[in-house]
C-alpha positions in Angstrom: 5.7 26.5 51.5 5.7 26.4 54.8 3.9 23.5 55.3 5.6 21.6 52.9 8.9 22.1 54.2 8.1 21.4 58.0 6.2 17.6 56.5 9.2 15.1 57.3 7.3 12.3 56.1 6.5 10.2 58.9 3.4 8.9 58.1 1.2 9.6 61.2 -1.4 11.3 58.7 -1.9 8.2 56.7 -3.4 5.4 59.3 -6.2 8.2 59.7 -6.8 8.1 56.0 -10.0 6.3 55.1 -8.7 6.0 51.4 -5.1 4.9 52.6 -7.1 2.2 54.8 -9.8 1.4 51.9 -7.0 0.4 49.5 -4.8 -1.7 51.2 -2.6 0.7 52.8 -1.6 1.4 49.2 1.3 4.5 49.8 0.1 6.7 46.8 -2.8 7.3 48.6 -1.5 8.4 52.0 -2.4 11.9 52.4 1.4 12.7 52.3 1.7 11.3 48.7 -1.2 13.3 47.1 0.6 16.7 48.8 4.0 15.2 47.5 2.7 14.7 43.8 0.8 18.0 43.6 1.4 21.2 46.1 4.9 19.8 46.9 6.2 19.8 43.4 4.5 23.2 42.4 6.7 24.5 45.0 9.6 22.7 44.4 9.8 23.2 40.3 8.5 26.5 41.2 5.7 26.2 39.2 6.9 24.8 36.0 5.0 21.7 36.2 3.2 20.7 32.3 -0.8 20.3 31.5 -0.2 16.2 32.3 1.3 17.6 36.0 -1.8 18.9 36.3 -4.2 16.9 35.6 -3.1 14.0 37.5 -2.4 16.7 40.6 -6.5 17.7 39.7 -7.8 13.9 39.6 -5.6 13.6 43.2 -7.6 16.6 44.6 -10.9 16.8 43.5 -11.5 12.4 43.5 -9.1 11.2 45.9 -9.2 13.6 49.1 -12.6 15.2 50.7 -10.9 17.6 52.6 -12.2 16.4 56.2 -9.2 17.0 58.2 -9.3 14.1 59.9 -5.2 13.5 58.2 -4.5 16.9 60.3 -5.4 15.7 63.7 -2.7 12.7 63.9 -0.3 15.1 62.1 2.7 15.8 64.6 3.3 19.0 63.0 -0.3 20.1 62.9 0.2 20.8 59.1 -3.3 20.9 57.4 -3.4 18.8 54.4 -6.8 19.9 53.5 -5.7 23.2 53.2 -2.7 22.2 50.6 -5.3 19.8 49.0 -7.8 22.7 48.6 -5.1 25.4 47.3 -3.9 22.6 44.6 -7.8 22.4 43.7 -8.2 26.5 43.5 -5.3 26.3 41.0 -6.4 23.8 39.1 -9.6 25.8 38.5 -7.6 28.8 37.8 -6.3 26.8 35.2 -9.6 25.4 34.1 -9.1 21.5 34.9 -12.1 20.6 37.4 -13.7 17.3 37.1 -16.9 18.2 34.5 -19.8 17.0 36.9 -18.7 19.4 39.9 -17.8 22.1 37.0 -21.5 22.0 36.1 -22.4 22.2 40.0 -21.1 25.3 40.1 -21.7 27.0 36.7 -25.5 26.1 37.9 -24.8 28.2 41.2 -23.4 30.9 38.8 -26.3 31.3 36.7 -29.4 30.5 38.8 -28.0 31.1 42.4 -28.9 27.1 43.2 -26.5 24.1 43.0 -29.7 22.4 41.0 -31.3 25.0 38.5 -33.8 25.4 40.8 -35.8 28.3 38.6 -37.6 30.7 41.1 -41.4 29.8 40.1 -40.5 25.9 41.5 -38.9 27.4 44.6 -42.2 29.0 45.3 -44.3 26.0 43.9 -42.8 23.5 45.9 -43.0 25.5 49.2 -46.4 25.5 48.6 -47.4 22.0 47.4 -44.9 21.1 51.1 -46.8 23.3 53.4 -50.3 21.7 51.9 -48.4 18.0 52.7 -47.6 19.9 56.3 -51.0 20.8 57.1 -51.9 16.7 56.8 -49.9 16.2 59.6 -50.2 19.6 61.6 -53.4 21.9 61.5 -51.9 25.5 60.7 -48.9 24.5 59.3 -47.2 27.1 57.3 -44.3 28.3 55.1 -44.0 31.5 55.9 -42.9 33.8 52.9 -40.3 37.1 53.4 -41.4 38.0 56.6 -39.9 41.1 57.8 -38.4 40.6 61.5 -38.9 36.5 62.0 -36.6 35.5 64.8 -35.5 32.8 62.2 -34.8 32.5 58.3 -34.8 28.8 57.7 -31.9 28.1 55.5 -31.7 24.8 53.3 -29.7 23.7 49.9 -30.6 23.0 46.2 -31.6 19.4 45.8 -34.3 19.7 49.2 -37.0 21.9 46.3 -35.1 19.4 43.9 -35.8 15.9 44.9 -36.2 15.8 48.8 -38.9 18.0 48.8 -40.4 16.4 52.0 -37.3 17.5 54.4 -39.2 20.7 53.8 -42.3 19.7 55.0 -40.9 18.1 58.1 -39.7 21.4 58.9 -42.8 23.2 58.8 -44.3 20.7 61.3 -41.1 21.3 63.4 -41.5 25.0 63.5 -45.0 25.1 63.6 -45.3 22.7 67.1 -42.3 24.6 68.4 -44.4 28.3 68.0 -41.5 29.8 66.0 -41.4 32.6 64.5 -40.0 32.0 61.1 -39.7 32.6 57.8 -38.3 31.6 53.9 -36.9 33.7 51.4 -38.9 33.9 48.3 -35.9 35.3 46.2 -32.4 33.8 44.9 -30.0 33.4 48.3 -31.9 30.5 49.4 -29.8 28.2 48.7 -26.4 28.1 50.7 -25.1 24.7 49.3 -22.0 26.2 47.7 -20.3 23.5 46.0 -18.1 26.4 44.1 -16.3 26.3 47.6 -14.7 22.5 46.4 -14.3 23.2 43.4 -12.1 26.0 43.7 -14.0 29.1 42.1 -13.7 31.4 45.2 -15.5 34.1 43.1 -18.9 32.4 43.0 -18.8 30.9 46.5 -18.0 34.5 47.7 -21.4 35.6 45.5 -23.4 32.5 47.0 -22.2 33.6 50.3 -22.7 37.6 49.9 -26.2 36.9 49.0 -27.6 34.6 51.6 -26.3 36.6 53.8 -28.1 39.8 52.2 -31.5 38.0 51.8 -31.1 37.3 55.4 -30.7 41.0 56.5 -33.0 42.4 54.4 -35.5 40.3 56.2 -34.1 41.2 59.5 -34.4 37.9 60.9 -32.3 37.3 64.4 -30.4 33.9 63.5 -30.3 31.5 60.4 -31.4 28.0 60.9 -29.3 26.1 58.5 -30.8 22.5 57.6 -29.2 19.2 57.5 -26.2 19.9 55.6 -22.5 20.0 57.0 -20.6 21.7 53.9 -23.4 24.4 53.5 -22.5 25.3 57.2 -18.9 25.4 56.4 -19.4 27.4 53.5 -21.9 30.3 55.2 -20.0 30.2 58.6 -16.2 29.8 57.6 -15.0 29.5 54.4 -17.4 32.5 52.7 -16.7 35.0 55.5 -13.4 34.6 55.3 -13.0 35.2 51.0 -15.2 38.0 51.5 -12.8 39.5 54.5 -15.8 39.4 57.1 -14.6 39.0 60.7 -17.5 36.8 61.0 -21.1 36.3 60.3 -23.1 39.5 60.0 -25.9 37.6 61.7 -25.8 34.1 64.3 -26.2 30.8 62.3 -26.8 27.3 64.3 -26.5 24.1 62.7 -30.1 21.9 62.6 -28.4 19.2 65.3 -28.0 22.5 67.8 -31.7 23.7 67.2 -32.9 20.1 67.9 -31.1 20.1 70.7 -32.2 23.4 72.1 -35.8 22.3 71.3 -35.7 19.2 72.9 -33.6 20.4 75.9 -36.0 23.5 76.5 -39.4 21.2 75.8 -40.5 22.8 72.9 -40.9 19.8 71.3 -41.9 16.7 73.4 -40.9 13.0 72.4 -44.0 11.0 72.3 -42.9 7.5 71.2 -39.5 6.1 70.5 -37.9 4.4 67.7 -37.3 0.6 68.2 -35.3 -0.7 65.4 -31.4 -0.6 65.9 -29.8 3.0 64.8 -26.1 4.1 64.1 -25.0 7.3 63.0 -22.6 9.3 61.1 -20.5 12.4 62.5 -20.6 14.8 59.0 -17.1 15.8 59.1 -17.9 19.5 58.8 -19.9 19.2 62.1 -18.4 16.8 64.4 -14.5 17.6 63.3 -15.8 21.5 62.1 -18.1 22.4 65.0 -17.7 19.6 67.6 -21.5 18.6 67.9 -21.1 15.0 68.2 -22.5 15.2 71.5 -25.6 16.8 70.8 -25.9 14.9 68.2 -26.1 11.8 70.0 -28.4 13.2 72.6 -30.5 14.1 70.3 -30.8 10.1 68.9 -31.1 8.5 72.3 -34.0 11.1 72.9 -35.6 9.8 69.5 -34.1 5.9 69.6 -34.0 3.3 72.2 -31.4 1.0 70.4 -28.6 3.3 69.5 -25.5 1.2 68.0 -22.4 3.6 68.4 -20.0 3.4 65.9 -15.4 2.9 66.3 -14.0 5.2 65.8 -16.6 8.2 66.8 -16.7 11.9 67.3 -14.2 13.6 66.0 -12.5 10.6 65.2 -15.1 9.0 62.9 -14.6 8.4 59.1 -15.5 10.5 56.5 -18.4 9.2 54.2 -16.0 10.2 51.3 -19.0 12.0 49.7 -18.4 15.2 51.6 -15.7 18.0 49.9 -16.7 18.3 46.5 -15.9 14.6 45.7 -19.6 13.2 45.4 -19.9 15.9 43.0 -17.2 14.6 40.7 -20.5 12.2 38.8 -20.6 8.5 38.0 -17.2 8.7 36.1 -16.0 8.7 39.7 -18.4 6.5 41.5 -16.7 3.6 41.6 -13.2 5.1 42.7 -15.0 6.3 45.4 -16.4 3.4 46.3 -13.1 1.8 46.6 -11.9 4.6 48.9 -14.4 3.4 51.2 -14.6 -0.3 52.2 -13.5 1.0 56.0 -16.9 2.8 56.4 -18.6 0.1 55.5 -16.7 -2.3 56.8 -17.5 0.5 60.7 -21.3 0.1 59.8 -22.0 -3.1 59.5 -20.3 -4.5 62.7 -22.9 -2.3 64.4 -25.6 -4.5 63.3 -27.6 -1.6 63.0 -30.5 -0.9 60.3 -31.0 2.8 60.3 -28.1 5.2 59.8 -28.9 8.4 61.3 -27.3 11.2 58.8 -27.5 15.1 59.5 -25.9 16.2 56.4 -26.9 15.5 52.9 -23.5 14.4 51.2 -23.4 12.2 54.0 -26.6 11.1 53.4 -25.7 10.5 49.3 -23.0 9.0 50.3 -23.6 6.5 52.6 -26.9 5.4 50.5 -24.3 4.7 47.8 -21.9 2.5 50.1 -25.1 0.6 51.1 -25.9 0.0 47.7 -22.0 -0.9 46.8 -21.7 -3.3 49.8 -24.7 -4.7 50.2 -25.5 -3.5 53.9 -28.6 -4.2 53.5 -29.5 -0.9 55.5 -31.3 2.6 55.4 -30.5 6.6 55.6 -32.6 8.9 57.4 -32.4 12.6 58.4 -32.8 13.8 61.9 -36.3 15.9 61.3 -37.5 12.3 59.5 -37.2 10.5 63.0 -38.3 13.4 65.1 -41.6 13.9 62.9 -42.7 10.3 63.6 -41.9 10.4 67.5 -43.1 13.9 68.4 -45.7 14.7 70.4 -48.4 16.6 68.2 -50.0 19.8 69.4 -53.9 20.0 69.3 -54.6 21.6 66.4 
């Protein structure tokens, strides 16, 4: 209420909107329209808004806003319109109206503890056919199984067993040339992906959340590793803690673009060759805006690349890849709205003239792959560990 009474509408927040840009500057899609035809009439009718209210107020939430907070850093006011757009989407699920495809997300993460009903004999299966593909490149690679005491438990989400099975791989190489001590949980909490978070059922992201966190102590590992995957962070690091009523994380968690960067910077990992082609990147919202590692980030490419293409705007600043927040999520019914939200970020990538685009985050990743597709970029999506595979230097076996 608060919030919406200190808003004087003066527009700031909607030049920073890519879905305000993407459609023509159309004003029912400035970031102050979607709180004034949801949060902003709960408050002011008091809550006697009917079911048609609230579906429209649902399809504004979940499709049409991913919650990346760049809206709240032009805001005068520093009102946080992802926080009103995410309380609007926790009572629409109280209520029961969440978009199907990001409904199932999380009934998935409520019956099998994985985004992608992942069943635990394929967990285990896959780690093992991915450590055999990691000993092709590295003698002596492993996936090292519920060890007691690692100094790391390598965290990762549901659709890397699923269908990006190789991310997994790369990481045993990584590990295994830095000497780490490591380890993977066996059990259900290994995947932290949490897409309950977006769509409003606090109860199961606080259960995804709880047990993660559990597997890791009862392995008594020293930090978390989390992969390539900006909302997972979120979710394990801020949003979870906090609906549990943690102070913070029982245990340190780093992002994959700071444990790069501390292997590179330290010389764990040595770069052998460099990547030619022309490279951009993406700043995942939940990392760059979230975390502020848009500098490592980009040390980290310029290590790996020796044609970097930055992108305008950048850092903090950068567009979201309108994948992130749930709205990906939503399914093909949505697919092309979200295309149309978009035509900025495409519009930022292809007047780099770049032909990778660098992507630590795997909604980004999605994402992006699908605005290629849309608009005809006629360019590519890698992970970090992807690049840093091929240019390493290799330890004798």
């Amino acid at each position: 209420k608060v919030y919406v009474e200190t808003c004087v509408h003066c527009g700031l927040c909607s030049e920073a909107c890519h879905t305000y840009l993407s459609r023509d500057k159309d004003p029912d899609f400035a970031p102050v329209a979607k709180v004034k035809d949801t949060i902003w009439e709960m408050v002011a009718r008091k809550g006697k808004v009917d079911a048609a209210f609230i579906k429209d107020a649902a399809r504004i939430a979940f499709t049409e806003c991913g919650a990346c907070r760049r809206c709240s850093m032009y805001c005068p006011f520093g009102i946080d319109i992802a926080y009103l757009i995410m309380t609007v989407r926790r009572i629409c699920n109280l209520l029961g109206v969440v978009p199907q495809f990001l409904q199932d997300t999380t009934n998935s993460h409520a019956a099998t503890s994985n985004q992608m009903w992942v069943q635990p004999d394929d967990w285990i299966d896959t780690l093992m056919w991915q450590e055999e593909d990691a000993q092709g490149e590295l003698a002596g690679a492993r996936i090292p199984l519920d060890v007691e005491g690692a100094d790391i438990m390598y965290s990762v989400i549901g659709p890397e067993p699923k269908i990006l099975a190789q991310l997994l791989c790369n990481m045993s190489v990584i590990f295994t040339a830095a000497n780490e001590s490591w380890t993977m949980p066996s059990l259900d909490g290994w995947d932290n992906s949490n897409m309950a978070m977006y769509s409003g059922d606090f109860e199961v992201m606080g259960r995804v959340e709880r047990l993660h966190w559990d597997r890791a102590l009862d392995l008594k590992v020293k930090k978390i590793v989390m992969g390539e995957c900006g909302h997972a962070f979120r979710g394990a690091v801020y949003d979870g803690p906090k609906w549990l009523g943690w102070q913070g994380t029982p245990i340190p968690m780093v992002h994959a673009v700071e444990y790069y960067h501390d292997l590179l910077e330290s010389g764990r990992i040595k770069i052998a060759r460099k990547i030619d082609e022309p490279i951009t990147v993406q700043d995942p919202c939940n990392i760059s805006r979230g975390k502020g590692l848009h500098g490592k980030l980009r040390e980290i490419i310029k290590a790996l690349c020796s044609d970097f293409r930055e992108v305008d705007p950048r850092f903090e600043h950068n567009y979201c890849c309108a994948a992130g927040g749930g709205v990906i999520n939503c399914g093909p019914p949505w697919k092309i709205s979200r295309m149309k939200s978009i035509r900025v970020k495409a519009e930022q990538f292809a007047a780099t003239g770049a032909h990778t685009i660098i992507t630590p985050c795997h909604n980004c990743h999605s994402g992006i792959e699908d605005i290629i597709d849309y608009y005809d970029l006629n360019m590519h999506v890698t992970f970090i560990s992807e690049l840093l595979v091929k240019c390493m230097e290799m330890p004798e076996a």
